[in-house]
KEKE-3310 file (N, C-alpha, C; in steps of 0.2 Angstrom, whole numbers, plus 5000, padded with zeros to 4 digits):
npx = (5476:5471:5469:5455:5449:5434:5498:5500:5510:5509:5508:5520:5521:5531:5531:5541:5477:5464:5464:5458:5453:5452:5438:5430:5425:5418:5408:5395:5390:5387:5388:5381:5383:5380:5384:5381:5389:5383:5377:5364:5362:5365:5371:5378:5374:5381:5390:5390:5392:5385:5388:5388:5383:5368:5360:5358:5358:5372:5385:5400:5409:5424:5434:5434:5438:5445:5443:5453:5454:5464:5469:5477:5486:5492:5501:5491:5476:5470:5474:5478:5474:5459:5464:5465:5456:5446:5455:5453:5438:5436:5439:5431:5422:5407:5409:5423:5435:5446:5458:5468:5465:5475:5471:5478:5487:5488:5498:5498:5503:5516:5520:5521:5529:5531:5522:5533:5543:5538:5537:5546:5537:5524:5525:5532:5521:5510:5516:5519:5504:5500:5508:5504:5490:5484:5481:5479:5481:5491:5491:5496:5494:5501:5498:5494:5496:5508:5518:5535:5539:5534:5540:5545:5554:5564:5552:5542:5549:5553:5542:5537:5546:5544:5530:5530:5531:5531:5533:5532:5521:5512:5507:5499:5491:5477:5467:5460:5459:5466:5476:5479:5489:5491:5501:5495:5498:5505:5516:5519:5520:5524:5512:5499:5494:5480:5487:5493:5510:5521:5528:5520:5510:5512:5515:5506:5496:5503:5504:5489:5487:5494:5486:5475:5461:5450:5452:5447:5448:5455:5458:5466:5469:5474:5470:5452:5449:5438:5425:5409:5407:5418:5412:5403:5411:5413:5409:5407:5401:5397:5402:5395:5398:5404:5418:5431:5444:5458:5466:5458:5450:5456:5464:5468:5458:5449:5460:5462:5449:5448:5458:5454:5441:5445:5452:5441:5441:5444:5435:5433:5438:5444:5445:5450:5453:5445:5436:5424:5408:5405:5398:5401:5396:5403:5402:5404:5413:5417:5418:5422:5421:5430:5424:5433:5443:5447:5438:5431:5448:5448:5441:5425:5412:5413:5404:5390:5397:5402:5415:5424:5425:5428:5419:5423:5418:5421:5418:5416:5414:5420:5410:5406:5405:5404:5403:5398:5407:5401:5411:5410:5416:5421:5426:5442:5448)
npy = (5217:5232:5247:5256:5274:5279:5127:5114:5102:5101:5089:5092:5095:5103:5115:5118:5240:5247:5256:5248:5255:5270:5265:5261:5274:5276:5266:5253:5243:5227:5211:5200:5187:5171:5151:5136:5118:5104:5104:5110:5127:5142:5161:5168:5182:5194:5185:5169:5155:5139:5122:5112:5098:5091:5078:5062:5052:5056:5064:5062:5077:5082:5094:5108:5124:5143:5155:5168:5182:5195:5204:5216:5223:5236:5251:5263:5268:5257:5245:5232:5231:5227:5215:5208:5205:5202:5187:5186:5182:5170:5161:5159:5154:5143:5129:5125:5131:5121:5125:5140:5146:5160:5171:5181:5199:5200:5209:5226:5235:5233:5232:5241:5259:5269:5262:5251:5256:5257:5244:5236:5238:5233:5222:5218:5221:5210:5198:5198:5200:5187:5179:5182:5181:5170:5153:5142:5129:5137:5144:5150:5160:5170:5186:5200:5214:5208:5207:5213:5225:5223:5214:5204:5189:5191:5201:5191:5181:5191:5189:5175:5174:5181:5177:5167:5155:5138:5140:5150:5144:5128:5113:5105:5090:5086:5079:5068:5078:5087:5101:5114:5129:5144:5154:5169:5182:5189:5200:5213:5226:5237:5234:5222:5206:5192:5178:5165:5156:5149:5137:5136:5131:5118:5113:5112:5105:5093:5091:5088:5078:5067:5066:5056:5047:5048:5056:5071:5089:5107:5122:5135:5153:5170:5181:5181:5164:5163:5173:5183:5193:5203:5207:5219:5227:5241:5252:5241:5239:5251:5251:5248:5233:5221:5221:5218:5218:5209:5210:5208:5199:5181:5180:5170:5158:5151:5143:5135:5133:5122:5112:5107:5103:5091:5086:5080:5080:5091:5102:5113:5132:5143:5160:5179:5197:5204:5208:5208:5196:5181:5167:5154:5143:5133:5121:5110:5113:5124:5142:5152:5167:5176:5188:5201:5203:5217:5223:5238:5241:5242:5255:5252:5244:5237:5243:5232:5222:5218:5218:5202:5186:5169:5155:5136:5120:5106:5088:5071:5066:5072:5083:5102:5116:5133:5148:5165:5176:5188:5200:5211:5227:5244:5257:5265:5282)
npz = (4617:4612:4622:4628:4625:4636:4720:4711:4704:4688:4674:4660:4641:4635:4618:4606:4556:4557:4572:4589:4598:4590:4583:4593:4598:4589:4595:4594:4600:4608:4608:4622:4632:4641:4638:4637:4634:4632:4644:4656:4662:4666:4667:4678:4690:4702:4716:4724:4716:4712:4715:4701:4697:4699:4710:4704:4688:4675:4666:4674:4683:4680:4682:4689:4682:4685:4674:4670:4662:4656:4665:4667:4677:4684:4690:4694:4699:4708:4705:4709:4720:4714:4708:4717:4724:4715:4714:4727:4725:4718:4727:4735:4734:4735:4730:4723:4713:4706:4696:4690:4676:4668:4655:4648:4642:4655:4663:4660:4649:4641:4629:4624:4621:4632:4641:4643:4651:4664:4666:4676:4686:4684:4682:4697:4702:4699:4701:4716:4719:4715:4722:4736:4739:4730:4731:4722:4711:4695:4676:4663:4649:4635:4632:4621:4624:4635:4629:4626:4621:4610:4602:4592:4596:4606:4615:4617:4623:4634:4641:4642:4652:4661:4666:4669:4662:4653:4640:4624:4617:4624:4630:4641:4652:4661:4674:4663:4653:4638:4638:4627:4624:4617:4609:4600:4596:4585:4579:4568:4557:4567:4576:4578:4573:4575:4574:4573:4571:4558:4563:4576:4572:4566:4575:4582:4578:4576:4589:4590:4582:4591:4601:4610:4604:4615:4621:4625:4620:4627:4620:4625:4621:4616:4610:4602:4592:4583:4586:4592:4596:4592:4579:4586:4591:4591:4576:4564:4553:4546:4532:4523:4523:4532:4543:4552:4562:4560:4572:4581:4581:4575:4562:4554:4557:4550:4544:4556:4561:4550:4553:4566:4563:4558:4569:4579:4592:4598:4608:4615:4616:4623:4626:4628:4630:4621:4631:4632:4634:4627:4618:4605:4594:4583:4570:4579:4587:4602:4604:4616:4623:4637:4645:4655:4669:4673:4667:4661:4660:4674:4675:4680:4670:4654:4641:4640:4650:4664:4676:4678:4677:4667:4674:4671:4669:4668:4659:4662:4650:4639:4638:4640:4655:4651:4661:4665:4677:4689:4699:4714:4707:4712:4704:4705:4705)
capx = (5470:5470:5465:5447:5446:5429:5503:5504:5516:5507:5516:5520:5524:5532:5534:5546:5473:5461:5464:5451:5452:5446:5434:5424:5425:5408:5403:5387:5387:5388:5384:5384:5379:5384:5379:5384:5388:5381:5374:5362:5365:5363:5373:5375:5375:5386:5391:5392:5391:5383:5388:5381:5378:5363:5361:5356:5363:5372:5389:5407:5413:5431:5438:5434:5443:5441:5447:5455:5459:5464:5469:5477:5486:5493:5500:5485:5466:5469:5472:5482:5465:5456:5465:5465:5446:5442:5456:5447:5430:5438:5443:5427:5415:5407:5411:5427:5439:5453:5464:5466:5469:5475:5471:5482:5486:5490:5499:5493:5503:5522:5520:5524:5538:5527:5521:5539:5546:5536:5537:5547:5530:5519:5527:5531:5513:5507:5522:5515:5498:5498:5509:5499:5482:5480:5483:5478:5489:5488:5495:5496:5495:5504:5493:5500:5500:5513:5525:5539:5539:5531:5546:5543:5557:5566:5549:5541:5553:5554:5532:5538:5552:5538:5523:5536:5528:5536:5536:5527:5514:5515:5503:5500:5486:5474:5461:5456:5459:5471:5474:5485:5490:5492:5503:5491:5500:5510:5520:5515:5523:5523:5506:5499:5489:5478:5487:5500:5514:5519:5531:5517:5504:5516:5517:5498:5495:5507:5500:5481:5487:5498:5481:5471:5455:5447:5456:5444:5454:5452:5462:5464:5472:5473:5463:5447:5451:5431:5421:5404:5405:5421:5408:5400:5414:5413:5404:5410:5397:5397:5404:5389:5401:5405:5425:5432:5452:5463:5470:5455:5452:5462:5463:5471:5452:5446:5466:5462:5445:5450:5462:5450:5437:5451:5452:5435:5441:5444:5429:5432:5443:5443:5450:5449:5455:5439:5434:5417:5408:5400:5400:5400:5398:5403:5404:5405:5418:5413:5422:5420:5424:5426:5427:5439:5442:5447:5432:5435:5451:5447:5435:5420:5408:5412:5397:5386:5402:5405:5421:5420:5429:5426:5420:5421:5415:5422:5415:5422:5411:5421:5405:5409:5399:5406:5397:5404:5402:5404:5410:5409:5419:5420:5431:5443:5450)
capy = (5221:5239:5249:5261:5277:5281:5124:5110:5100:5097:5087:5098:5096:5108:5115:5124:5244:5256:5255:5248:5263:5273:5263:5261:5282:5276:5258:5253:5240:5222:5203:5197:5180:5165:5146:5130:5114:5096:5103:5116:5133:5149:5167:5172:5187:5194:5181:5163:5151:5133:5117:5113:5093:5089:5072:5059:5052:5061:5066:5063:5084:5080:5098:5117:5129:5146:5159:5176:5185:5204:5209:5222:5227:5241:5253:5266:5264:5252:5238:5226:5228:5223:5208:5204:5204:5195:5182:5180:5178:5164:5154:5158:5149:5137:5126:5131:5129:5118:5127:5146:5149:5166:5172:5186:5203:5199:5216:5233:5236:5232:5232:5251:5262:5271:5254:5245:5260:5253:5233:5233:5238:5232:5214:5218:5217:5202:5192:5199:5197:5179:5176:5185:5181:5164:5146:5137:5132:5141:5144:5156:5161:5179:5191:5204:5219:5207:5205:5217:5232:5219:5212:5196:5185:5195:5203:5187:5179:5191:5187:5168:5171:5185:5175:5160:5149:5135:5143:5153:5137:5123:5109:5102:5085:5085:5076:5065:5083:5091:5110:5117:5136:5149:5161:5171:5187:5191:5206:5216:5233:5242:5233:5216:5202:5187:5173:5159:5155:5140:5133:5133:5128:5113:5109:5111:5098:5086:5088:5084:5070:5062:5065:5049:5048:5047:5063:5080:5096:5113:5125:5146:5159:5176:5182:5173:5160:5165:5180:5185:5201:5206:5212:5223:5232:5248:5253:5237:5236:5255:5252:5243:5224:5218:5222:5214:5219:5207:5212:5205:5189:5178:5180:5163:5157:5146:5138:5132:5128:5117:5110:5105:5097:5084:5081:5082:5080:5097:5104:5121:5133:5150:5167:5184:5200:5209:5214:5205:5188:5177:5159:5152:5135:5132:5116:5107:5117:5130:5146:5155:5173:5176:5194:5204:5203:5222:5227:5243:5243:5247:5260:5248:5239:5238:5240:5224:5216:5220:5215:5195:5181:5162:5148:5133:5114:5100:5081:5065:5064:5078:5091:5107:5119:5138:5152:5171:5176:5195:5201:5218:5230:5250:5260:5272:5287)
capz = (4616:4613:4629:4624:4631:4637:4713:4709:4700:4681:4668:4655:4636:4631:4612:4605:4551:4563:4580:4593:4601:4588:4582:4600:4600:4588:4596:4593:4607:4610:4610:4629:4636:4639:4633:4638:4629:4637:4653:4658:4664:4664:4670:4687:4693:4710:4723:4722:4708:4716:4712:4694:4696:4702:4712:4697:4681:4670:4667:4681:4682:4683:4684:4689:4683:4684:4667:4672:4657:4653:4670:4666:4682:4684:4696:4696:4698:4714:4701:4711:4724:4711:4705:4721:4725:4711:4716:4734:4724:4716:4730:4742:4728:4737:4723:4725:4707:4705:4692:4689:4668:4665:4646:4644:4644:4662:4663:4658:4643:4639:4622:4621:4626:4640:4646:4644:4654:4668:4665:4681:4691:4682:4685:4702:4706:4695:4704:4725:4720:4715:4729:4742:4737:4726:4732:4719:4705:4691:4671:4659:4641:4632:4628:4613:4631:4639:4625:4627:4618:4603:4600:4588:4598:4612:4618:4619:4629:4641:4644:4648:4658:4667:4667:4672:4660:4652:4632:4621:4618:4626:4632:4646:4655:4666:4673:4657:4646:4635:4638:4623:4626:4610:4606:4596:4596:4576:4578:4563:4554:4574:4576:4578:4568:4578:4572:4576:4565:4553:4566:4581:4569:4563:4583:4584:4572:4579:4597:4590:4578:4595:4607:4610:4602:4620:4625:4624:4620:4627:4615:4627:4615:4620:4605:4599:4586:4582:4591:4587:4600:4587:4574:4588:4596:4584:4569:4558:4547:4543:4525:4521:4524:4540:4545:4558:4562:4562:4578:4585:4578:4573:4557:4554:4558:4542:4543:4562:4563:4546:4557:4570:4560:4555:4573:4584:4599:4602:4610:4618:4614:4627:4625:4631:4621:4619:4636:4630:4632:4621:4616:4596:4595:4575:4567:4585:4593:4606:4607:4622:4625:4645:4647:4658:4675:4675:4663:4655:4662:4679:4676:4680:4665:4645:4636:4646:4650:4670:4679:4680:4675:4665:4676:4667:4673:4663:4663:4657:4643:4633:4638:4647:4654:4654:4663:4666:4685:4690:4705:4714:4710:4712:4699:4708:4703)
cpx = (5472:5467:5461:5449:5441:5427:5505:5509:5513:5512:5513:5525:5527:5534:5540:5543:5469:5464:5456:5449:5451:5443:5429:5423:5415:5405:5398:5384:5391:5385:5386:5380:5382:5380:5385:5383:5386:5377:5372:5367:5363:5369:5372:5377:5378:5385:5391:5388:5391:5387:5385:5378:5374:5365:5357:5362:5363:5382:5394:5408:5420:5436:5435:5438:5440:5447:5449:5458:5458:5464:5470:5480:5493:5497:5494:5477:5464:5470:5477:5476:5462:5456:5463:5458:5444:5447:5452:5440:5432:5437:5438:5422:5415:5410:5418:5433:5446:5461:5463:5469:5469:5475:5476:5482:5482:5494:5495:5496:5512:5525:5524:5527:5536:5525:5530:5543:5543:5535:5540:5539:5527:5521:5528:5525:5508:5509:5517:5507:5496:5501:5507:5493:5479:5484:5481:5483:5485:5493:5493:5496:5498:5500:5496:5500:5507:5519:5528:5541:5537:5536:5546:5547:5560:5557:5544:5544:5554:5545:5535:5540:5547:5532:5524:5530:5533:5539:5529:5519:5516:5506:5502:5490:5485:5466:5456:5458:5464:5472:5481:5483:5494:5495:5500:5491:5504:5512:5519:5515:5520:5518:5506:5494:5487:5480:5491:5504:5514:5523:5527:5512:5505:5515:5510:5496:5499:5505:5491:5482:5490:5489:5477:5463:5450:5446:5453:5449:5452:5459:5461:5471:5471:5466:5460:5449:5443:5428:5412:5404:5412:5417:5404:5404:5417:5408:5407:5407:5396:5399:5399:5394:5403:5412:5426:5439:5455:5466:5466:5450:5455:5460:5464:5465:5451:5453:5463:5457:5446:5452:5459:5443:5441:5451:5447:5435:5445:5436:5427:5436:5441:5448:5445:5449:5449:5438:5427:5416:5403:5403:5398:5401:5397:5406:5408:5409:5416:5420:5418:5423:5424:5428:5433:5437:5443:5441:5436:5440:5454:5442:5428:5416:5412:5409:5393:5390:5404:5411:5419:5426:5424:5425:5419:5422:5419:5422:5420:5420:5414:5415:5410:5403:5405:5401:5403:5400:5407:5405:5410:5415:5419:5427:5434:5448:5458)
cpy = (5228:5244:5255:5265:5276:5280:5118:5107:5097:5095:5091:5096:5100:5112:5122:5130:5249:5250:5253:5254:5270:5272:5265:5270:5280:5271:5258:5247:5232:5217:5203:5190:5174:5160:5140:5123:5105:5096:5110:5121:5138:5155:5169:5177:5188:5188:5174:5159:5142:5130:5114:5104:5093:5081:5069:5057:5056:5063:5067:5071:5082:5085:5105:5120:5138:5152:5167:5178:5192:5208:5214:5223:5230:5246:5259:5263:5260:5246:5233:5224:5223:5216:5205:5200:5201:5186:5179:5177:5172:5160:5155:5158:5142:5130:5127:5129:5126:5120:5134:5144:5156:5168:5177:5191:5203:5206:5220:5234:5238:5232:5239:5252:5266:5268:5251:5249:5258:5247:5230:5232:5235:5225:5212:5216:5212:5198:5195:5197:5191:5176:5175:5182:5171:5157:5141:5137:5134:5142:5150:5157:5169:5183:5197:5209:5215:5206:5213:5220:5230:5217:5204:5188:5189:5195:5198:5180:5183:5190:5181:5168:5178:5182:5167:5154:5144:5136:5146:5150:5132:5117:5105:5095:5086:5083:5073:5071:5086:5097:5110:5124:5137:5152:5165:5178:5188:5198:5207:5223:5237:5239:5225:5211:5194:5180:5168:5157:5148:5136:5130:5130:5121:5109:5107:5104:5093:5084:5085:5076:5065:5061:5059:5051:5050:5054:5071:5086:5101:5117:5133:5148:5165:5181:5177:5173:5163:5168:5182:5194:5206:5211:5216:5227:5238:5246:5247:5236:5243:5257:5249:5234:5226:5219:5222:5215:5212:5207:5210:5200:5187:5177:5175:5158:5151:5141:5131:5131:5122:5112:5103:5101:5090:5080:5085:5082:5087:5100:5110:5123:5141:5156:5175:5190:5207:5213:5213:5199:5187:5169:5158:5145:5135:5125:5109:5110:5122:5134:5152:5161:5176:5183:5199:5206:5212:5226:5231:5246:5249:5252:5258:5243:5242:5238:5238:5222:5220:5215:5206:5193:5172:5158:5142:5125:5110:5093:5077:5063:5068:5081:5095:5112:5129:5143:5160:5174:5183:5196:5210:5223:5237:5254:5266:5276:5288)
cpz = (4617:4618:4624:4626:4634:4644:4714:4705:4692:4676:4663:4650:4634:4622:4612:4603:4557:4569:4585:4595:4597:4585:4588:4602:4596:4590:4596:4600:4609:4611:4616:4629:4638:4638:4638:4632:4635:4644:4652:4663:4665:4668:4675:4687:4699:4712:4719:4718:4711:4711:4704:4693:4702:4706:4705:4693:4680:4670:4674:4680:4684:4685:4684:4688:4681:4678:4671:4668:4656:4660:4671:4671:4679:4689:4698:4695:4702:4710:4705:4717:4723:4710:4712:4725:4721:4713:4723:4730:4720:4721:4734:4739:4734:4736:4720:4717:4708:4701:4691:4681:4666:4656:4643:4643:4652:4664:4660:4650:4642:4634:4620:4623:4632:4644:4646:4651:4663:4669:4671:4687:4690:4685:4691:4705:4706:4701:4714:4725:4721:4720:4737:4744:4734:4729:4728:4712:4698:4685:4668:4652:4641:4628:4624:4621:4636:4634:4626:4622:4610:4600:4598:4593:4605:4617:4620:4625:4635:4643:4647:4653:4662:4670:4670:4671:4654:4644:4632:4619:4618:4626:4639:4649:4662:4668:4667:4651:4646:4634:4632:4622:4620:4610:4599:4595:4588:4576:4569:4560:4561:4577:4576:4576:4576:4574:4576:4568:4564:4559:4572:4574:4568:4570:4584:4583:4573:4586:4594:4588:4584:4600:4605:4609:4607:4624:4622:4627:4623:4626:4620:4622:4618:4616:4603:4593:4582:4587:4589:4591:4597:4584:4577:4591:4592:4579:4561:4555:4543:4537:4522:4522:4532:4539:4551:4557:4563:4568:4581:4588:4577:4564:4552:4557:4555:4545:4553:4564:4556:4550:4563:4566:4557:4561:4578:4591:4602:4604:4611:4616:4617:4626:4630:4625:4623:4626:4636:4632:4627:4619:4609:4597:4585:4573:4571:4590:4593:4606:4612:4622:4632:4646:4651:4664:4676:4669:4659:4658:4668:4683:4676:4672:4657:4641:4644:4649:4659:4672:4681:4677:4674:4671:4672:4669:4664:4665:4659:4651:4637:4633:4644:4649:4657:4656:4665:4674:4686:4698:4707:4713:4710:4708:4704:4703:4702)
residu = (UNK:UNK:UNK:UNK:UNK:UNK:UNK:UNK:UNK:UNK:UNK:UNK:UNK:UNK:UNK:UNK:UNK:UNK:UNK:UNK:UNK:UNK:UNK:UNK:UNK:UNK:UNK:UNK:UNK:UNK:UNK:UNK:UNK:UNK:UNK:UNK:UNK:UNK:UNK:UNK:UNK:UNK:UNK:UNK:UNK:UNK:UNK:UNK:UNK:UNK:UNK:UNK:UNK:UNK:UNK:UNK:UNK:UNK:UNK:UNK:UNK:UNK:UNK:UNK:UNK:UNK:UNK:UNK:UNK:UNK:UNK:UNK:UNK:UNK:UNK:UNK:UNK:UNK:UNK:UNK:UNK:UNK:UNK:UNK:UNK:UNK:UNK:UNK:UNK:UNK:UNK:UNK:UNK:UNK:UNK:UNK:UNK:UNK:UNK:UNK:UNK:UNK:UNK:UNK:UNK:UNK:UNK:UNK:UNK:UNK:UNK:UNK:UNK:UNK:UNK:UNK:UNK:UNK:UNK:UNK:UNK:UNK:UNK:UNK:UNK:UNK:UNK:UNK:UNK:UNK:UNK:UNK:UNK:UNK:UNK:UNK:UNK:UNK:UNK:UNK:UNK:UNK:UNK:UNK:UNK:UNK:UNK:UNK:UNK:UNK:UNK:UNK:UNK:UNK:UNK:UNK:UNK:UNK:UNK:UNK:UNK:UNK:UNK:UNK:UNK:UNK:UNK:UNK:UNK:UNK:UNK:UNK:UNK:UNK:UNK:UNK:UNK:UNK:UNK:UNK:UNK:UNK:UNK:UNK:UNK:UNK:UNK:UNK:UNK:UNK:UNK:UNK:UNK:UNK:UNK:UNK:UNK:UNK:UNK:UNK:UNK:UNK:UNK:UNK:UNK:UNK:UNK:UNK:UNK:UNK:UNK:UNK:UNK:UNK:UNK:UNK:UNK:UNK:UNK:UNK:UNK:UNK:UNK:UNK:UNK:UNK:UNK:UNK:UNK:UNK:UNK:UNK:UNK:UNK:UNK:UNK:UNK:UNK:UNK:UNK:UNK:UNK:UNK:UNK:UNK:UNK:UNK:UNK:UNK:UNK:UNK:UNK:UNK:UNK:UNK:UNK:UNK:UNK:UNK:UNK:UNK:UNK:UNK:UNK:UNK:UNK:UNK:UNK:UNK:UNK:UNK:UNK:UNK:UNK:UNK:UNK:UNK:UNK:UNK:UNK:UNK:UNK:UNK:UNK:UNK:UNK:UNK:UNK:UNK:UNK:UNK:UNK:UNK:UNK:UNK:UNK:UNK:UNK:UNK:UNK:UNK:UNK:UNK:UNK:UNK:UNK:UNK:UNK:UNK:UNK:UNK:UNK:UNK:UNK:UNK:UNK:UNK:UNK:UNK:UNK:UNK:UNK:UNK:UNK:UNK:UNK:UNK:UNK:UNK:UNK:UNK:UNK:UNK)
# end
């Protein structure tokens, strides 16, 4: 995503046009909210995020976790604070989450030769933070800011071996569900497209077709595979049609939700990216957009979208319930 101005032991598969930023100089604004699928809910605001079963029937919850994507850290702005204050509000929820899944653009911006020239810092503080701060285990997906200097092969490789995950997209089980992790970055004449190539796509579609019919999917990507707070983040409809970049969808959309209608038992599929949230629930599967834990990039709220991160409840039944929960933070200088 383009910056604006203005541990346990998991078994693990492993597989093998304009600018945001001058678009949002005219933004018109923003979808926010969030939605649930199978179980009540609603959006909290500051402070803690209760238990969400009730006593009663109705659905086992077999797993919390909670989303942190688009950290962004940094060495100014206090961004290693930051991350760090949102990772306490993680862990001193009553209710307290069993997985971290970071979304992506976990760094500030490696992508470029200004950001790569400081990719030692920036990773330095990633690595002290989690070590410092987070005891719960925790995975990661590459967001197009951590790929190395946008480097279709090399620059993605060095994200793994910084992000110290096990490939580009992989898969991994837990608790009755199937998590499969995107690389949803395409290098792209200096620039980059939201898609995934023929060789993951090939992988995708061999891990749904091996999953057991029983076994509920949840698909995170760094960019939404479907967004609806895309077609709000600037003036996209200013030509009289809707225009929505590439670079912040997945533009490879129609090909992967086709994909998923073939097999239903994917349910959810979460991402980051925008710095927005919103949820789309299209043709049974829910896309969730979980905003960004560093907002506008530190500088407090994006639009509606305050500093916050995904919690999201998952039952045995294949429901899930996701919610976006903010915590406090103050923008410094």
């Amino acid at each position: 995503m383009q910056q604006r101005s203005a541990s346990e032991n998991l078994p693990v598969v492993i597989g093998a046009g304009m600018s945001r930023r001058d678009a949002i100089r005219v933004s018109a604004g923003v979808l926010a909210g969030a939605g649930t699928v199978g179980v009540s809910g609603s959006t909290p605001a500051l402070g803690q995020v209760g238990a969400v079963q009730a006593a009663g029937p109705g659905p086992r919850r077999v797993l919390r976790i909670a989303h942190l994507t688009d950290v962004h850290v940094q060495s100014d702005r206090e961004a290693g604070l930051g991350f760090a204050t949102a990772m306490r509000h993680v862990q001193e929820q009553s209710d307290k989450p069993q997985m971290v899944l970071f979304g992506g653009d976990n760094l500030m911006n490696v992508d470029g030769s200004d950001g790569a020239a400081t990719a030692d810092q920036q990773l330095g503080i990633w690595r002290k933070s989690l070590k410092d701060e987070l005891s719960l285990s925790h995975r990661a997906c590459v967001g197009n800011h951590d790929v190395y200097r946008m480097a279709p092969v090399d620059g993605k490789k060095w994200a793994v071996d910084a992000l110290e995950i096990p490939a580009r997209y992989y898969t991994f089980d837990q608790a009755g569900w199937r998590f499969i992790v995107l690389d949803s970055t395409s290098p792209e004449g200096g620039g980059y497209k939201g898609r995934i190539d023929n060789e993951q796509f090939e992988w995708l579609e061999g891990v749904l077709k091996g999953t057991p019919q029983t076994m509920p999917v949840l698909v995170i990507s760094h960019i939404p595979i479907i967004a609806a707070c895309a077609y709000f983040d600037g003036e996209n409809e200013k030509t009289g049609d809707w225009v929505v970049p590439g670079s912040w969808m997945h533009i490879d959309a129609r090909r992967l939700k086709d994909l998923f209608a073939r097999h239903p038992r994917v349910r959810v599929c979460i991402s980051g990216h925008m710095h927005l949230v919103d949820q789309v629930t299209y043709n049974g599967v829910s896309y969730c957009c979980n905003g960004a834990v560093s907002g506008a990039w530190w500088d407090g709220a994006y639009h509606e979208c305050e500093t916050g991160y995904g919690l999201i409840d998952l039952f045995e039944d294949g429901t899930f319930r996701n919610q976006y929960v903010t915590y406090p933070w103050t923008p410094r200088k």
